[in-house]
N, C-alpha and C positions, 0 to 999 in steps of 0.2 A: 027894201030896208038897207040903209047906210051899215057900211062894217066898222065895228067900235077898233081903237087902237091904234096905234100909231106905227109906223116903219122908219126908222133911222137908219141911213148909211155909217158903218162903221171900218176904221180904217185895220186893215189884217193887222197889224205892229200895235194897235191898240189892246188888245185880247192874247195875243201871246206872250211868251214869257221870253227875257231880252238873255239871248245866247251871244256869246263867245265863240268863233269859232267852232260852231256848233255843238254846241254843252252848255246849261248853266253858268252862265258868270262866277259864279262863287266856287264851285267846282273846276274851272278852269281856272283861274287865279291860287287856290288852292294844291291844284295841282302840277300848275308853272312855278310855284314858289319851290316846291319839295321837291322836284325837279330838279330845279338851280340851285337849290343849297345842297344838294348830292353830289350832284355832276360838278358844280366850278367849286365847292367848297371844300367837300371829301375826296375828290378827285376817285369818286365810284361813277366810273363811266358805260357799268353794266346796266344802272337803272335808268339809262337815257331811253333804250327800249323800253321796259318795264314801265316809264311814264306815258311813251307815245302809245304802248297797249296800252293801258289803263284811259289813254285820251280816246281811242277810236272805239272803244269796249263804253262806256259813256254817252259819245254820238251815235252809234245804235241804239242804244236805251231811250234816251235823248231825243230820237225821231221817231220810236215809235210811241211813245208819252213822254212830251215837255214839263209832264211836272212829275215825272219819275222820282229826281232826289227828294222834291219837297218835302211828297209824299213817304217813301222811308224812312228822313229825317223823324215827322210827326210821329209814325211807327215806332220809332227807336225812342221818343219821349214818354210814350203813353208806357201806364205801370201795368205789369202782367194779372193785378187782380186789386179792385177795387174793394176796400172792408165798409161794411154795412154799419 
């Protein structure tokens, strides 16, 4: 008996989610902006650390589940109790 179904080759950058620097794109962008508007703007050059933690704090989350923020984001929409 023939096996039903097909098998397609699919390419890894198809199925993943497109990282920056290993983070989220939106989150990285996000996070380069408030960055540069602290650091060249406010001339607060204490949050240059406080950014590149928050970048490397991310890329651990980031590798071990790529849709880590999505999923929070969706979390942080959903309402705490639906009325009947």
């Amino acid at each position: 008996m023939a096996k039903v179904g097909y098998r397609i080759k699919l390419h890894h950058s198809l199925v993943t989610p497109m990282m920056l620097a290993g983070v989220p794109r939106k989150f990285a962008i996000f996070n380069g902006t408030i960055g540069a508007a602290m650091v060249l703007g406010l001339h607060a050059f204490y949050m240059l650390p406080v950014c590149v933690g928050l970048h490397v704090v991310a890329m651990v989350l980031a590798k071990k589940d790529p849709y880590f923020f999505e999923i929070v984001l969706r979390h942080m929409k959903q309402k705490k109790f639906y009325g009947v």
